[in-house]
Steps between C-alpha positions, in 0.01 A plus 500: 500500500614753753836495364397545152252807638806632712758480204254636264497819709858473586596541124246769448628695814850467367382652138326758610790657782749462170254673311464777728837564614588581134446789516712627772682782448863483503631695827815585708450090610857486678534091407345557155427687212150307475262513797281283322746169499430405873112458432593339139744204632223486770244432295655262288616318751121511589386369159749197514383402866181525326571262227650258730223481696253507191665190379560284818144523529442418198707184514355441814125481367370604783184648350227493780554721791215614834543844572360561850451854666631503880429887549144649519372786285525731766856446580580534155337804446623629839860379361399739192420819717823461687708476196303813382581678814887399496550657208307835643698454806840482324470904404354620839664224772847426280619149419579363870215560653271437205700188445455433908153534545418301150672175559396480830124539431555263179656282681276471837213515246608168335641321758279583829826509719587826689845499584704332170358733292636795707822349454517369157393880409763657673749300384364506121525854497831522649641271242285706239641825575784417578563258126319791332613788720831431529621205252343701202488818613136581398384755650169392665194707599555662805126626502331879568550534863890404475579702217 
């Protein structure tokens, strides 16, 4: 049942990011003409994961499924605030530390360790910035007090 829930979304996910990129408007895009075909063959590629999934399960028949909930209210709602405040802290702090300071509080808040998640951050938003950064050359928020 979770796969039929998860390729349900998947497909709807994929129709509505080919939906919306539509409407791009066609730039100086120095590969193509089209901005909009990245986000297109994504989301097809999307939808046909999607239907794959949608009918293995099916052929499965794996119908019954226990859905159990391993993180308290508060954690989720704390989980919530944070997100809230990451995307507040990506205009004043910029991307790195923003980036920094989220995964390492998501992180420490889900897994109750202290010194991975200091790592596993750091190293997330290095590869981040720099695949992002560098690879695609998007320019990232570099925040009010850098700017």
């Amino acid at each position: 049942m979770k796969d039929m829930i998860t390729s349900v979304a998947a497909i709807s996910i994929g129709i509505a990011v080919y939906i919306l990129s539509t409407p791009l408007d066609v730039s100086d895009a120095p590969f193509s003409s089209n901005p909009a075909i990245f986000p297109q063959l994504i989301s097809i590629f999307i939808i046909l994961l999607g239907f794959m999934l949608l009918i293995n399960s099916l052929k499965s028949g794996a119908w019954s499924f226990e859905f159990k909930i391993k993180i308290s209210s508060l954690k989720l709602g704390s989980l919530f605030l944070l997100f809230i405040v990451y995307l507040v802290g990506l205009q004043v702090l910029g991307f790195i530390i923003s980036t920094l300071i989220f995964l390492w509080v998501m992180m420490y808040l889900l897994s109750n360790e202290k010194l991975l998640p200091i790592l596993y951050s750091l190293a997330l938003t290095t590869m981040l910035y720099m695949v992002f950064g560098f690879g695609f050359k998007i320019l990232l928020p570099i925040g009010y007090f850098w700017s």
